[in-house]
C-alpha positions, -999 to +999 in steps of 0.1 A: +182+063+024+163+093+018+190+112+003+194+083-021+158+084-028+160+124-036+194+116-058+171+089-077+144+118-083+119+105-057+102+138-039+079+122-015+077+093+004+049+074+031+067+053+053+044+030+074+036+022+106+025-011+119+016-014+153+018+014+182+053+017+186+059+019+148+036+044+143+045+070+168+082+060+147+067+066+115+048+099+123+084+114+143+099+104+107+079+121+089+079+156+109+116+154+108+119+151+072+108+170+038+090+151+020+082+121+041+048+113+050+031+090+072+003+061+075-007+047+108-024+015+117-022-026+125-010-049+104-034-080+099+002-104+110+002-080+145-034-081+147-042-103+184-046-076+214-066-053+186-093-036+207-111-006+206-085+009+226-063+004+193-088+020+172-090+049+192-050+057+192-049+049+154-077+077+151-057+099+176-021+095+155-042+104+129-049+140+137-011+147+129-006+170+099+019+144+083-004+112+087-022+109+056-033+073+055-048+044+080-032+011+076-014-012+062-044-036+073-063-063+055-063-100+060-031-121+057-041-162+053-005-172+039+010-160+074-003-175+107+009-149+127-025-138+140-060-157+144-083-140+110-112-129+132-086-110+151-071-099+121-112-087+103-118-069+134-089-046+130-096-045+097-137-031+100-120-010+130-095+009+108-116+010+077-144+023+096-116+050+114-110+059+074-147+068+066-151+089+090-117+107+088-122+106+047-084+093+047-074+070+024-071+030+034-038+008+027-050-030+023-025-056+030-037-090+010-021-120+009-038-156+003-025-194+008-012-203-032-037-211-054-066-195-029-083-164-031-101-167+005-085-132+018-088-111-014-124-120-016-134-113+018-120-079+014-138-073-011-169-080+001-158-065+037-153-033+016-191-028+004-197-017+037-180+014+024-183+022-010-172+061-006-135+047+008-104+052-012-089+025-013-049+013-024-044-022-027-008-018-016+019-048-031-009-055-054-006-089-066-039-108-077-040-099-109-074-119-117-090-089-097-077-061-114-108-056-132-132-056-103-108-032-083-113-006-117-150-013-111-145+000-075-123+029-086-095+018-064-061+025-069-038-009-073-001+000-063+029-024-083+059-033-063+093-045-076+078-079-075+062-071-112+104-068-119+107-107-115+103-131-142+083-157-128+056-129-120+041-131-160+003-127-147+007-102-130+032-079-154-001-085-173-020-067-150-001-040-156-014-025-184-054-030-168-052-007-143-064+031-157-043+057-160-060+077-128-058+045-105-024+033-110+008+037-084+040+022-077+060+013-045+087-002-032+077-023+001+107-019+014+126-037+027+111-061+011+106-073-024+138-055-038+138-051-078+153-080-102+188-062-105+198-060-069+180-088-055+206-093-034+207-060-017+176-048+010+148-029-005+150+009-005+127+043-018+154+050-041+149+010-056+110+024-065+128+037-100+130+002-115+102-006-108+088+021-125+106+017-156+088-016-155+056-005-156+063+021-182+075-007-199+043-023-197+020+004-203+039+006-234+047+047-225+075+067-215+097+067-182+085+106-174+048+101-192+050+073-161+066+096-135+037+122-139+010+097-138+016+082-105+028+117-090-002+128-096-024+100-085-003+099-054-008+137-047-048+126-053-046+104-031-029+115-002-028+153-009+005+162-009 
């Protein structure tokens, strides 16, 4: 997979971890490869057992060179894989393990359909720490695109935006400024429109950022330099 993803032109790569197990994974990853890099933390659907215990080993992990980024965490109400008070204190733990590191924060968001119980609480839950970079990773509510700009957070497009049932949020798209977009993959998941069929890979981000080239209404390398460049920002690479 990663020499697919240097054969499709991508350079760098954060591959995530999840839980402890997957994050010691993702972190030996990434300091065997070029070019990979790593985030550690708890997903909100592993987040029963999360203690302070946790907390302290994400904030260990992240002394390695190659971890550049707590999380994925946030709140996940469309899943009932975890209770949500579980699921906010890992979130406050690991956001609060990002201030004080200065690393950027990964939020996972997803709501029941038609609700926007989660991606409100996380913004609110957020004030708490208005110097936080934060990337609204899989970014799919587009009705808050605007108030993320507001915030000067970074909203990251996965191949999801490739679907056509997905018209509100293609039309977020073109919202986001230039300095606070990014694209993604998600893999395994959420594999682009033309190989739908096939699991999600790095090399698979491509389409999806012809996509949102597409829908900025510039050019496939205008697009590639943008979100290079925001991602270096971000996790200084």
């Amino acid at each position: 997979m990663i020499g697919a993803a240097r054969e499709a032109g991508v350079e760098k790569i954060l591959t995530v971890g999840l839980d402890e197990t997957s994050n010691r994974e993702q972190i030996a990853l990434a300091n065997a490869f070029e070019g990979l890099y790593a985030a550690v933390g708890r997903h909100p659907n592993d987040a029963d057992g999360f203690d302070e215990a946790a907390a302290a080993d994400i904030e260990e992990l992240a002394a390695d060179p190659k971890v550049v980024a707590i999380g994925e965490t946030g709140l996940d109400f469309f899943r009932d894989t975890a209770d949500p008070d579980n699921q906010r204190l890992a979130f406050i733990k690991q956001a609060d393990v990002a201030a004080r590191l200065e690393m950027p924060l990964i939020i996972h968001c997803r709501d029941q359909q038609g609700k926007d119980d989660a991606v409100s609480e996380i913004f609110a839950t957020l004030e708490e720490f208005p110097d936080l970079t934060v990337i609204l990773h899989c970014f799919s509510t587009p009705e808050w695109v605007e108030q993320a700009a507001e915030r000067d957070w970074y909203c990251s497009f996965s191949g999801n935006i490739t679907y056509p049932a997905n018209e509100d949020l293609r039309s977020a798209v073109a919202r986001v400024p230039d300095e606070r977009i990014m694209v993604e993959t998600d893999a395994p998941y959420l594999t682009p429109q033309s190989r739908r069929r096939d699991r999600n890979q790095p090399a698979f981000v491509v389409e999806t950022a012809e996509k949102v080239a597409e829908l900025r209404g510039i050019g496939y390398a205008e697009l590639d330099q943008l979100v290079s460049a925001n991602a270096a920002r971000v996790y200084g690479w």
